[in-house]
Every structure is written in C-alpha cells, then in structure tokens.
C-alpha positions as CSV (number, residue, x, y, z in Angstrom):
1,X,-13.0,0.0,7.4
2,X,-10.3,2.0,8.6
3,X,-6.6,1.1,6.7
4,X,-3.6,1.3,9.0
5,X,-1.0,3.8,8.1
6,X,1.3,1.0,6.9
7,X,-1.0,0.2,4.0
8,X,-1.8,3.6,3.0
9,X,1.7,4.8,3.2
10,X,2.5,1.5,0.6
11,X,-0.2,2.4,-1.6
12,X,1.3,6.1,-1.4
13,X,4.5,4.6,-2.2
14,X,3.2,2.7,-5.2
15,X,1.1,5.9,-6.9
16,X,4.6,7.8,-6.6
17,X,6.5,5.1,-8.1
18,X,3.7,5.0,-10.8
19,X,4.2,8.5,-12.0
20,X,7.8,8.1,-12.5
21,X,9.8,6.9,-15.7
22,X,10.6,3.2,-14.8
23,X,14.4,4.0,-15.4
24,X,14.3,6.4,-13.4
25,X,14.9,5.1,-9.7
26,X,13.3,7.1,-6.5
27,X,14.9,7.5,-3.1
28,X,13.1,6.1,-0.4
29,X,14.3,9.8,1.7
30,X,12.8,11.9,-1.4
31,X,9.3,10.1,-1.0
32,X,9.3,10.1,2.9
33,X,9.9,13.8,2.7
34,X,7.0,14.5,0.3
35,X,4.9,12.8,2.0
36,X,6.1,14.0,5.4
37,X,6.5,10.7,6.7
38,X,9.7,9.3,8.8
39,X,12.4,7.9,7.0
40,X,12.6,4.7,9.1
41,X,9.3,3.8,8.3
42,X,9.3,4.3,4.6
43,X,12.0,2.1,5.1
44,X,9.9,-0.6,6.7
45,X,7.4,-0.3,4.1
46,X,9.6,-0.3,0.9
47,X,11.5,-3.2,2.4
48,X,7.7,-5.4,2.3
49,X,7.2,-3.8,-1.2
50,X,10.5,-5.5,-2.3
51,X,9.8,-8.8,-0.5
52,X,6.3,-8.8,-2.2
53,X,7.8,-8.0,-5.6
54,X,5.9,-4.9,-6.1
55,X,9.4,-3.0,-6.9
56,X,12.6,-3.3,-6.9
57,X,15.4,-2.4,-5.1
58,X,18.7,-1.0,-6.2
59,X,21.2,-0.9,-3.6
60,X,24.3,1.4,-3.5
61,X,25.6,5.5,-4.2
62,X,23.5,5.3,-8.0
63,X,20.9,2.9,-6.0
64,X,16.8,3.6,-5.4
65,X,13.5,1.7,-6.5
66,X,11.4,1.5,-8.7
67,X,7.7,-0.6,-9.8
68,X,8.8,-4.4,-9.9
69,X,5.8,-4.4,-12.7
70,X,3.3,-2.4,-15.1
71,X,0.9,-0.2,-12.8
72,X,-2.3,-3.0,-14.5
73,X,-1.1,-5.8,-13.1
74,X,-0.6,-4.5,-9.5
75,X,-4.2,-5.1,-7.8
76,X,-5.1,-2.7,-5.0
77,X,-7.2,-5.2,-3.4
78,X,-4.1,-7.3,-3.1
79,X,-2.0,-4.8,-2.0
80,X,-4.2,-4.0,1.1
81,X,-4.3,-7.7,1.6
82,X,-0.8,-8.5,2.0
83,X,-0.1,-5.1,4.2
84,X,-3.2,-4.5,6.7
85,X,-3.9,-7.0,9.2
86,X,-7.6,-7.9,7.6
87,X,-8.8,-9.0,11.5
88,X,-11.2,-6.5,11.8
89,X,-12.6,-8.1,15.4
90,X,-11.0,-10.7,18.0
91,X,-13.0,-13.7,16.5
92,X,-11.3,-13.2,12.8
93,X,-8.1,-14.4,14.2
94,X,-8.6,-17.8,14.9
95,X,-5.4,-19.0,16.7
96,X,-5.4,-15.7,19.4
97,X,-9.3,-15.5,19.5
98,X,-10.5,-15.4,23.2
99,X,-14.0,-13.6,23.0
100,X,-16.2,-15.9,24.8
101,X,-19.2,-15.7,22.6
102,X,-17.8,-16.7,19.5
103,X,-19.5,-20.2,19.3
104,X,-22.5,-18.4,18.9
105,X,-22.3,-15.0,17.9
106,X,-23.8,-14.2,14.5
107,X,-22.6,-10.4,14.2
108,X,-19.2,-11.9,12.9
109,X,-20.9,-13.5,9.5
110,X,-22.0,-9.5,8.7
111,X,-19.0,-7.9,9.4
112,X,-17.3,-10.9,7.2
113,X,-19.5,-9.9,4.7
114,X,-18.8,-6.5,4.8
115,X,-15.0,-7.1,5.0
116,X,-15.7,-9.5,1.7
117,X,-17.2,-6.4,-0.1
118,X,-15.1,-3.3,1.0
119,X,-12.6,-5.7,-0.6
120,X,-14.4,-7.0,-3.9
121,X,-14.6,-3.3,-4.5
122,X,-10.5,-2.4,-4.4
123,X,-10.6,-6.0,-6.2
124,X,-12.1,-3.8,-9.4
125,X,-8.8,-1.9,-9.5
126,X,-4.8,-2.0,-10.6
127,X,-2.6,1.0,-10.1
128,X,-2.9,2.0,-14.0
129,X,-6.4,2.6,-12.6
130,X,-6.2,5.3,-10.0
131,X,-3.4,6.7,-11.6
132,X,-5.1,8.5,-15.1
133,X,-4.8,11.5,-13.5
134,X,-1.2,11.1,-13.5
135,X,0.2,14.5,-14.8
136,X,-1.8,16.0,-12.3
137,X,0.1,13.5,-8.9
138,X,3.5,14.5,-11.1
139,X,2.8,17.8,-10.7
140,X,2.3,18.0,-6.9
141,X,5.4,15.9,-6.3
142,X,7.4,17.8,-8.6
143,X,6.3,20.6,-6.4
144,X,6.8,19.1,-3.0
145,X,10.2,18.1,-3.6
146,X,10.9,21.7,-4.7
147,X,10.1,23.0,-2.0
148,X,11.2,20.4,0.5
C-alpha cells in the first residue's frame, strides 16, 4: 500500500501540530517550509484538515492553526481514510468500474482483504500514539525552522 502525498503530508501536518503548545497557533508557510513542501498545497491540505475538524483555523494578522482535539482521540486509520482515495484497483470503485472481468474475478476479495488489514493495523493508533517521542520531532522542527 503506497499512501499518496496528500495523506502523508496531513499526517505530517498533524505530528507538527501535535508537538506544539495548543495556544500556540502554527503557520501553514512555517510548516510547508520545514517540510519543504509548496505553500499551495499545505494550503489544500490544512483546508481538508479544517473541514474534517482535525484543527482549527484562525484567520487574520495574529491568525494560524492548531489540533481541533487531544492527539488520543485523532485515529490514524481515520485520518488515511478520509484523505487517500482507498481504491486500490478499478473494480473498488463501483460507479467508474469498467474492468471487464469483474463479475468474476476473485483477486479483488484478497486485495480487499489486505486493504482491510493494512488498515485494522493504523486502526490500533491515535496521534498521542506515534507522537511519545515528541521532544525528539520538537527538536528537529525547532531546528529546521532555524535554519530555514
């Protein structure tokens, strides 16, 4: 399984957020620098974090974001499933599906099944979870935007 950057740049987005005091906000240009990533499409990606309530969004000069909610209740299983596009092959996509063997291929039942476990497995984590090392990420962004 191979995420799309969209996803992992919002799961980036999320650990950064994570290390930060929450009344502290970020700047959507500070993060797409440390992670050398184009402001226009942080952009894109923060917007869908705000729609999905994952943070918030301050607008104006004192403006920025910040986590919506505590780093245990956001599930990184759900994350990737409301930002990747989970169709994996053609025949996962019911209404655009044009492979002509669908009707009877069988191949589609185990990479369903693999698809179900890759994400039972990000099901067993929140944010708080891959984030214990968190002095450690503070440290490297404190770093990066140093130096940027």
């Amino acid at each position: 399984m191979h995420l799309t950057s969209y996803t992992d740049y919002a799961l980036r987005t999320l650990l950064y957020l994570s290390t930060r005091d929450n009344l502290e906000l970020a700047k959507i240009k500070d993060i797409a620098t440390i992670y050398n990533i184009s402001n226009n499409h942080m952009s894109k990606v923060v917007y869908e974090l705000g729609q999905l309530g994952l943070i918030k969004t301050i607008r104006g000069k004192n403006g920025g974001i910040k986590l919506a909610l505590d780093p245990k209740d956001i599930n990184i299983g759900s994350v990737v499933r409301k930002t990747e596009n989970l169709h994996i092959v053609e025949c996962f996509d019911r209404k655009n599906n044009t492979c002509i063997i669908s009707s009877a291929c069988k191949l589609k039942f185990a990479l369903n099944e693999a698809l179900q476990a890759y994400l039972s497995v990000l099901d067993k984590y929140t944010l708080a979870d891959v984030i214990t090392n968190k002095h450690d990420l503070l440290e490297i962004f404190t770093f990066h935007e140093q130096n940027a």
